[in-house]
Backbone as a ProteinNet text record, in pm:
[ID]
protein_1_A
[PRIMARY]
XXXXXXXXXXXXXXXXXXXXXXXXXXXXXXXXXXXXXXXXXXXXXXXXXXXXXXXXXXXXXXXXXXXXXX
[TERTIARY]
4441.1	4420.2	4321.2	4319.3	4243	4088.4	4085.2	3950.1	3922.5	3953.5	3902.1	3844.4	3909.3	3888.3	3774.4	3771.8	3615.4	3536.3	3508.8	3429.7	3377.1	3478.2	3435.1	3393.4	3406.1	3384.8	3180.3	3222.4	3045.9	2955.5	2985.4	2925.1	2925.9	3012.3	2972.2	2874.8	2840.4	2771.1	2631	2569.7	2477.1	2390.8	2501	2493.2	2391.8	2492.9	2384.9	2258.4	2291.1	2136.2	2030.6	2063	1948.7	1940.6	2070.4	1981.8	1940.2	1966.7	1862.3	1703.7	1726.3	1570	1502.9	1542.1	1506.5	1468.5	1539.3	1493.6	1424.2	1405.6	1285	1164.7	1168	1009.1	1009.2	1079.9	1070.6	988.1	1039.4	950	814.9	815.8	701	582.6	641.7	548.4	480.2	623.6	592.6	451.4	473.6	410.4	255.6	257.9	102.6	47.2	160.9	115.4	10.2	81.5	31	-33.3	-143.8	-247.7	-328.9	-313	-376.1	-442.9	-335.2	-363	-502.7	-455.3	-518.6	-656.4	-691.4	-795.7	-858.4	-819.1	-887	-924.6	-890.5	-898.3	-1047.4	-1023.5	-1163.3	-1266.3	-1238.4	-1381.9	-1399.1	-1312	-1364.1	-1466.5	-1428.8	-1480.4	-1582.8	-1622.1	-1737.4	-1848.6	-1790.4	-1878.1	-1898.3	-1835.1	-1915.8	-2014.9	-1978.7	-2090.2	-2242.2	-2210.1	-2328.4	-2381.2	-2334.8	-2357.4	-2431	-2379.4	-2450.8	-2590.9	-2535.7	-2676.9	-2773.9	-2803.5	-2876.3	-2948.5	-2862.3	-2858.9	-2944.7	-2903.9	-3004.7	-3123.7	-3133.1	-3271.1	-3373.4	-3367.3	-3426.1	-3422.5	-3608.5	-3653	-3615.7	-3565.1	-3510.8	-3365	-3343.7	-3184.3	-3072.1	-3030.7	-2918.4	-2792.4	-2765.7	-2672.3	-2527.9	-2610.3	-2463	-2404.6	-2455.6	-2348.9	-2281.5	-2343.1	-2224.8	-2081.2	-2130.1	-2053	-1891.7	-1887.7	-1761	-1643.6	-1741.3	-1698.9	-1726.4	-1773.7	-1816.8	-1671.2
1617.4	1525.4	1583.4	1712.7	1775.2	1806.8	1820.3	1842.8	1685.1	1615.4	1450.1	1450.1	1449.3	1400.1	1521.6	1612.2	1674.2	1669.2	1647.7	1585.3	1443.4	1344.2	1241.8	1249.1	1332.4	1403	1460.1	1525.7	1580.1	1480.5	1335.1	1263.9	1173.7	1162.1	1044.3	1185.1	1270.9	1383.8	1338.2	1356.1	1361.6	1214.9	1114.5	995.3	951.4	1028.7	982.1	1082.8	1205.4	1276.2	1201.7	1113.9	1046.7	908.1	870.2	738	793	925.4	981.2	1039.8	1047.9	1077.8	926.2	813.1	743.5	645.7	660.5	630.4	688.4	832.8	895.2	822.8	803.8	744	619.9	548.9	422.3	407.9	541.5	492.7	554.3	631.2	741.3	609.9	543	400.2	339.7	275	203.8	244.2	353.3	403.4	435.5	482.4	457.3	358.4	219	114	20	52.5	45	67.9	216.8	252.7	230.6	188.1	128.5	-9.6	-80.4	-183	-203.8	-106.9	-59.4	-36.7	51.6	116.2	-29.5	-109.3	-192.8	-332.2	-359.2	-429.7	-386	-252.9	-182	-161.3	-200.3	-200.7	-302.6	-448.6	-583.9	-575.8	-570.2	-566.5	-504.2	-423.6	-313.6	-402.2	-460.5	-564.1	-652.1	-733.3	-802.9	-779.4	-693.7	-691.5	-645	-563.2	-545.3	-656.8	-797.8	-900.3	-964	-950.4	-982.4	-965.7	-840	-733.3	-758.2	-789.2	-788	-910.6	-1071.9	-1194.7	-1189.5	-1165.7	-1130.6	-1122.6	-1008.6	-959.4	-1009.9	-1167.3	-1297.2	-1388.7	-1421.9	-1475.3	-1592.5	-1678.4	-1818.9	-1874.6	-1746.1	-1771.1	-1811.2	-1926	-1958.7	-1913.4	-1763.3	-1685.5	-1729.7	-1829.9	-1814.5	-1946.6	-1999.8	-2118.9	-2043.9	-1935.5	-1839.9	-1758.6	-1703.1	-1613.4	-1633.9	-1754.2	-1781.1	-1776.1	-1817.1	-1806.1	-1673.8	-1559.2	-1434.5	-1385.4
-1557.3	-1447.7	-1347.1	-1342.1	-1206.5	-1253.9	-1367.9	-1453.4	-1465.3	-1483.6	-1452.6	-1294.5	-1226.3	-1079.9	-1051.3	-1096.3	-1088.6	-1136.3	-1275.9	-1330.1	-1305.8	-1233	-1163.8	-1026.4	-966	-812.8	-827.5	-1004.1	-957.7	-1025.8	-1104.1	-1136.6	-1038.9	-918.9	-802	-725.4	-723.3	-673	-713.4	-858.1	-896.7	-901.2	-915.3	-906.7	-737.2	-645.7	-515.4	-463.7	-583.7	-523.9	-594.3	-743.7	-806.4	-725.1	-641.7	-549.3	-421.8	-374.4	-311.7	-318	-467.1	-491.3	-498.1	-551.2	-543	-429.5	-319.7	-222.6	-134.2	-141.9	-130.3	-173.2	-290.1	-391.4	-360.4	-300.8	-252.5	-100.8	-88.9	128.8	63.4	-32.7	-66.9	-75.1	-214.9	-271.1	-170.6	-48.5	20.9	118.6	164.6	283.8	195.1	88.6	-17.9	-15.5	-13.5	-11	83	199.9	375.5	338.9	326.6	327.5	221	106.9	49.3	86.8	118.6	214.9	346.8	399.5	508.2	476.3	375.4	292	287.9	174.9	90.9	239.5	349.8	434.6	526.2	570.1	537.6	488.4	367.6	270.6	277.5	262.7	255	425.7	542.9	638.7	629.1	617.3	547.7	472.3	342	262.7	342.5	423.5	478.1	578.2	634.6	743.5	708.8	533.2	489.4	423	386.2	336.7	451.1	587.3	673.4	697.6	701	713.6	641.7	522.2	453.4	450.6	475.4	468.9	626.9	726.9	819.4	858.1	767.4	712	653.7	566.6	555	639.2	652.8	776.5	768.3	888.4	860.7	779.8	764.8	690.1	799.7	783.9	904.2	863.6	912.8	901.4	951.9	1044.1	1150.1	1079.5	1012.1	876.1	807.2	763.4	720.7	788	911.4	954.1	971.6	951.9	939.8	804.3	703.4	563.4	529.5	560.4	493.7	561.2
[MASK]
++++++++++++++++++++++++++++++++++++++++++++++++++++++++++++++++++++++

């Protein structure tokens, strides 16, 4: 009986250090994620303004019909 209840004692043990690791790798993902996010919101802003830039740069181009859709 007492070798049961420890053996069930260190499997509810191991049981919450693996949903502790796992929720570790869960904020880990998450917080990669943000910044991935973050990253890729950046570059779109980036492309456009060089889409601008460039669209600009042709004489008579009515940019500003664009600037809203870019």
């Amino acid at each position: 009986m007492i070798k049961n209840r420890e053996s069930a004692a260190r499997s509810r043990a191991r049981k919450q250090a693996y949903t502790m690791e796992l929720e570790a790798e869960v904020q880990k993902l998450k917080d990669l994620n943000q910044e991935l996010v973050r990253k890729q919101a950046e570059i779109l802003e980036m492309q456009k303004r060089e889409v601008i830039d460039c669209l600009s740069s042709i004489p008579n181009f009515p940019i500003s019909m664009y600037r809203s859709t870019i």
